[in-house]
N, C-alpha and C positions, 0 to 999 in steps of 0.2 A: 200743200203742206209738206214741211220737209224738216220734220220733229221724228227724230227717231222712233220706231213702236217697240213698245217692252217685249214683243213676241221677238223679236230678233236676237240671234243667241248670241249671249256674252262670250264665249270662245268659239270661233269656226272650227270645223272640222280640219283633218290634214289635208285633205283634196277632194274635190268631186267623184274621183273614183279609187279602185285597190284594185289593181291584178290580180288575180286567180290563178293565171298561168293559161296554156292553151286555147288564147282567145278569148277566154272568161273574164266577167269585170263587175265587181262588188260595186254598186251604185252608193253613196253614200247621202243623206239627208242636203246637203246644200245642194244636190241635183233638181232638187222640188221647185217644180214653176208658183208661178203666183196663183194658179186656181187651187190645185190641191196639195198637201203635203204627201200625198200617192202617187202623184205623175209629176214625169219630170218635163222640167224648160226644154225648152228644143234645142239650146244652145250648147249645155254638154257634150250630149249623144251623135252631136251633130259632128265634134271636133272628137271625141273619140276613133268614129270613122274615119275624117279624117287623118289621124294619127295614122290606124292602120293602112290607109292607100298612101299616105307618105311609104313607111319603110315594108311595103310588100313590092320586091322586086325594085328597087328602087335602083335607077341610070344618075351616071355623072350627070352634068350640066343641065338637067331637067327639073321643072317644077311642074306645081300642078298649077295651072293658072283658075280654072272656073272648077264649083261644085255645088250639085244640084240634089238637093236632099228630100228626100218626100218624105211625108208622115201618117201613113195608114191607120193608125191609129195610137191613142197618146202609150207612151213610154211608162213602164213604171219604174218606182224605185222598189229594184229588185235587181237580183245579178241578168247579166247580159253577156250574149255572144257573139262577137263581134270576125268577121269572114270578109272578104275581099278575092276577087278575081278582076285578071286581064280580058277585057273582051275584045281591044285590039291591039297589036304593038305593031307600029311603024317605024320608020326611021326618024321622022321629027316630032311623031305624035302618037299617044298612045290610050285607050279609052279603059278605064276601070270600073269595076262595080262594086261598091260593098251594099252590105245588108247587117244589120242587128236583131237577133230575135230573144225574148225573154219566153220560158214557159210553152217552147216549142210554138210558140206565136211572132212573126214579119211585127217587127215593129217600125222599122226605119231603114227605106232603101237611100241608095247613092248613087253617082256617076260623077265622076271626074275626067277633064283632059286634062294628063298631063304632057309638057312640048318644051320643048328645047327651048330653053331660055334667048331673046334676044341677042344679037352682036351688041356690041360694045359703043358703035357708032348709030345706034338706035334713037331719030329725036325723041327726045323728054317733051312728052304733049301733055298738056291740061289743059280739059274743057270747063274746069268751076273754079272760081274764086276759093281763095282759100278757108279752112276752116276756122272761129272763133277760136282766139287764145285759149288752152287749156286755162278752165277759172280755178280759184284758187280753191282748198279743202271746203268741204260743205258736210253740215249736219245729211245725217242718215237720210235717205229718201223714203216715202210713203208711196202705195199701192192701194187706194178705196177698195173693199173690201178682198183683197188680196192676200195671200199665204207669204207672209215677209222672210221667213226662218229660215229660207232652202236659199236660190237660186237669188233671189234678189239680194240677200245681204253678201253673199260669196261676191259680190260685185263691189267697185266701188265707185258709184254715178256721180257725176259730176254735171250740170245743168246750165245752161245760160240762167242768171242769176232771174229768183221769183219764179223759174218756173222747173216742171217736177212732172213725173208720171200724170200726174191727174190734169196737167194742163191740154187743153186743146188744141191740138197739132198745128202745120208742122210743129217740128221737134228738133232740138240740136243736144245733144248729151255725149260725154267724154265720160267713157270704162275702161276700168281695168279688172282683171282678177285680184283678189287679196290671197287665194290658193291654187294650185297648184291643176291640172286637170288630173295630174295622173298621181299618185304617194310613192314620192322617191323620185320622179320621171321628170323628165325637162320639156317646158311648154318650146313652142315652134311657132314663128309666125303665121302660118295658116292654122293652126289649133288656136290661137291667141281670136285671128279672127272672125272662125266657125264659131267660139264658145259666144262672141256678142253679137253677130249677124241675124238672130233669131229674137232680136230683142229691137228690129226695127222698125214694126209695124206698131209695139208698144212706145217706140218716142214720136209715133207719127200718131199719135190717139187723137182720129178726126173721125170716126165711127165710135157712136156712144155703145159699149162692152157692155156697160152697164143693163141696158136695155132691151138690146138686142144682141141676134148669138150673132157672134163674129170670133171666126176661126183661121188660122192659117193651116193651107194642105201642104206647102213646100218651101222652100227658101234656097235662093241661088245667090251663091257667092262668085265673082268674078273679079279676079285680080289683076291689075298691067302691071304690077309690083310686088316684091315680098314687104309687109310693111313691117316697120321698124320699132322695137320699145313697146312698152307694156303698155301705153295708154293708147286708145282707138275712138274717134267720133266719128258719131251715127247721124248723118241731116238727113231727117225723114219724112217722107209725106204722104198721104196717101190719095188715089182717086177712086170712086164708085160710081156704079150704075144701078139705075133701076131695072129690072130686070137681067141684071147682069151680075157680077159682082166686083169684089174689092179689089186692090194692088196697091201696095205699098212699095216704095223705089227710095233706096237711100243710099247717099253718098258716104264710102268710106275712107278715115283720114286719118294716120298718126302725126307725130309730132314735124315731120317733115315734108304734109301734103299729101293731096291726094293720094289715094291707091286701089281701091275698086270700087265696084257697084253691090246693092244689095235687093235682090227683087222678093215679092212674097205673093202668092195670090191669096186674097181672105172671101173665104165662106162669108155669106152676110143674110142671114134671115132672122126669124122672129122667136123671140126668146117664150116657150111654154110653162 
C-alpha cells in the first residue's frame, strides 16, 4: 500500500540533528526508526559518525572508502556524543574509530578505512547491470505497523512501481533525504550514503518482521566510488539459515551507476 498515513507530519523538521557544540548533537524526531518514536533508524547515527571520521584530521587526496558500524544497542532520540580516534595512520591507508554514547551509555561504534584515492588511469569495472531508471514521484510509502513520523517520512522512497516496504523481497527502491543531516550543515556523499545504507535489509523484506524478531547488529558500507546526487538505489536481498542467521547484501547506485556494496547481518529468532 502506498497511501500516505495521517501519522506522517505535515512540516519536517530542519534536519535530523542540531549541534551542541563540543561533539554534542541534539537528536531531533525524524531520527525515529519504524519500531519506535524512542529509538532511532540506524541510518542517521550512522552518518553522523561518519561526518565526524570525514573531518577528524582529514589528508588531501584521501577518502574513506568502507565503514563498518555496529549497534550494541538501539539509539535513542536524546542528545549524543559523538568522538572519533586514529588507530593507525600510514602512508596510503589509515584505520579510524568512532563511537557515540548518549546517557554515559556505547551506543554505536565505528571503523573506517580511509586510503588514497585511486590514479586517474584506474579501469572503471562493473560487476551489475545497471540500476532501474529512477521512477517517477510516488504517493508516501506505508510501513504495517510501523512508526511513519520520524525516519521514514524524512526520506523520500521511491519503488519499482506496485511495490512498497510491505512487499516481499528482493527489493529495488530509490531515496533521498528531504532534510538535511545536520541544521545549517552540508550533507557529503558518504553521509548521503550512511543515512540510507541502513535501510537495506528493510527493502530486502524476505524474513517475515512481523512474526518473528529479526534484527540487524551492524551494517557495512563499502564504496569503489564517492557517489554523486541526492538520489541513491538500494537492490536488496537477503539469505538465511536454520540454525544460523540472516544477511542481507545490496547493491548501491546513484544516478550514474554503480558505487558500493551494503552488508548487514540479521538476528533472526522467535518473537515472545
Amino acid at each position: 500500500m502506498n497511501t500516505a498515513d495521517p501519522s506522517t507530519p505535515a512540516v519536517l523538521p530542519e534536519a535530523f540533528y542540531r549541534d551542541l557544540g563540543h561533539g554534542r548533537y541534539a537528536s531531533g524526531p525524524a531520527t525515529a526508526g519504524p519500531w519506535s518514536p524512542e529509538w532511532q533508524h540506524g541510518g542517521p547515527p550512522s552518518a553522523l559518525l561518519g561526518r565526524a571520521m570525514e573531518r577528524h584530521e582529514p589528508r588531501p587526496g584521501f577518502r574513506i572508502a568502507r565503514v563498518t558500524v555496529e549497534l550494541p544497542r538501539p539509539v535513542p532520540v536524546a542528545d549524543l556524543h559523538v568522538s572519533v580516534r586514529t588507530v593507525r595512520s600510514g602512508r596510503h591507508v589509515e584505520l579510524l574509530e568512532g563511537e557515540i554514547d548518549s546517557g554515559g551509555e556505547t551506543v554505536m561504534l565505528a571503523r573506517a578505512w580511509r586510503m588514497a584515492a585511486s590514479p586517474p588511469d584506474t579501469p572503471s569495472l562493473r560487476s551489475a547491470p545497471p540500476a532501474p531508471p529512477l521512477p517517477g514521484a510516488q504517493p508516501g510509502h506505508t510501513m504495517a505497523g510501523a512508526h511513519l513520523a520520524g525516519y521514514i517520512a524524512a526520506m523520500e522512497w521511491r519503488f519499482e512501481p506496485g511495490t512498497g516496504f510491505d512487499t516481499p523481497g528482493p527489493g529495488t527502491a530509490w531515496a533521498r533525504q528531504l532534510i538535511p543531516l545536520l541544521a545549517g550543515g552540508e550533507d557529503t556523499p558518504l553521509t548521503r550514503a550512511l543515512t540510507v545504507a541502513d535501510s537495506s535489509w528493510a527493502v530486502a523484506f524476505e524474513l517475515d518482521h512481523h512474526h518473528r524478531l529479526v534484527i540487524n547488529t551492524d551494517v557495512t558500507l563499502a564504496l569503489h566510488r564517492d557517489p554523486v546526487g541526492e538520489w541513491l538505489c538500494l537492490r536488496s536481498a537477503t539469505d538465511a539459515s536454520p540454525r544460523g542467521s540472516g544477511l542481507a547484501v545490496g547493491r548501491l547506485d546513484d544516478t550514474a551507476g554503480d558505487c558500493g556494496r551494503v552488508v548487514q547481518t540479521l538476528l533472526v529468532g522467535r518473537r515472545r
